[in-house]
N, C-alpha and C positions, 0 to 999 in steps of 0.2 A: 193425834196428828203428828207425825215425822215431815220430816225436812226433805225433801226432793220428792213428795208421794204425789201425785196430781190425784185432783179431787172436783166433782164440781162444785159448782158455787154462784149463786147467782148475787149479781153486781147491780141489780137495779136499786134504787135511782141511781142516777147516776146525773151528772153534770156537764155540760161543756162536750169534749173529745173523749172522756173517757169512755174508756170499752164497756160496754152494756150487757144484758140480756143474762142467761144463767148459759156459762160455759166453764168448761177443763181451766183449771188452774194448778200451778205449782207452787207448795210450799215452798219459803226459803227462806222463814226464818228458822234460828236453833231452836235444836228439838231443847234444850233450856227452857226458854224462852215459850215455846208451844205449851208446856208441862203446867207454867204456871199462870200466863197472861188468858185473859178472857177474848184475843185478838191472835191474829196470824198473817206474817205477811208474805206478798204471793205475786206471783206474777202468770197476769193472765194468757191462756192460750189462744191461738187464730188459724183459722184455715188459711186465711186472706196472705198468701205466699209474698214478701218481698225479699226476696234473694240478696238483694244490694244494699240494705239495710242493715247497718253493722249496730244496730240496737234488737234486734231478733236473732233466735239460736234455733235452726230447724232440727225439727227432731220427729219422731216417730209415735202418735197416741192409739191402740185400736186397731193396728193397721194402719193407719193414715196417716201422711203429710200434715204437719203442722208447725206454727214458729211459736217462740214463746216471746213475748213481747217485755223486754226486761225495759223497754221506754214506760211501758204502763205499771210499774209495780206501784203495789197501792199495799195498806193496811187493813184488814177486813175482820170484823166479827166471827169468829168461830160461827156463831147462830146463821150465817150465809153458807155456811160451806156442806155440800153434801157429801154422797157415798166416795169411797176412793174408785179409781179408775185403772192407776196402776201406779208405777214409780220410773223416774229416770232412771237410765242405765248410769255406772259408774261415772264411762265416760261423759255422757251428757251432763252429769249433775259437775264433775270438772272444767268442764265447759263453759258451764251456767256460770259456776263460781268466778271463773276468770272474768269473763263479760261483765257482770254483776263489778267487780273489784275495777276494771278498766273503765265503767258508767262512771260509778260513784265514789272509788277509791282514791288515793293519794296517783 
C-alpha cells in the first residue's frame, strides 16, 4: 500500500459520527510507515458534496465528484482495506498534504 493510492475499505463498525459502510479511501500515512505497521492511516471518501467545508478536498474518483474528508481521518487495519481504485494526482495529493498540515499541524 502507497501513500496517496485510494483503495476501498470497509469502516464497519463504526461508532458515534464516524463514516460508515465499505467506501474509497485515501492512504496518507508514509509509505515507511505502510512497509512495516500492520495499520494504515487514511482518510475516508464521500459523495456527500460540502463545498464550504474547509475540512474536505474535492477531487475526482472514477469519473466522479467526491471530497475527501480529512475531518474523518482515522487509523485502520490493513485487513479492512480492499483493491486499489486509483491514486491522487500530484496535485491533489499536494493539496491533501497542505490541509492535512493546516488540520493538524503547528
Amino acid at each position: 500500500m502507497k501513500r496517496y493510492e485510494i483503495r476501498w475499505a470497509q469502516l464497519d463498525p463504526t461508532k458515534g459520527a464516524e463514516m460508515a459502510k465499505t467506501r474509497p479511501v485515501v492512504v496518507v500515512s508514509l509509505d515507511a510507515l505502510n512497509a512495516r505497521l500492520q495499520t494504515v492511516t487514511v482518510c475516508p471518501l464521500t459523495s456527500q458534496l460540502h463545498g464550504a467545508w474547509r475540512t474536505r478536498l474535492e477531487v475526482r474518483v472514477a469519473g466522479k465528484r467526491a471530497e475527501i474528508a480529512v475531518d474523518q481521518i482515522r487509523t485502520v487495519s490493513k485487513a479492512r482495506l480492499g483493491s486499489k481504485m486509483g491514486a491522487l494526482t500530484p496535485a491533489e495529493a499536494g493539496s491533501l498534504r497542505r490541509l492535512i498540515t493546516e488540520m493538524y499541524g503547528e
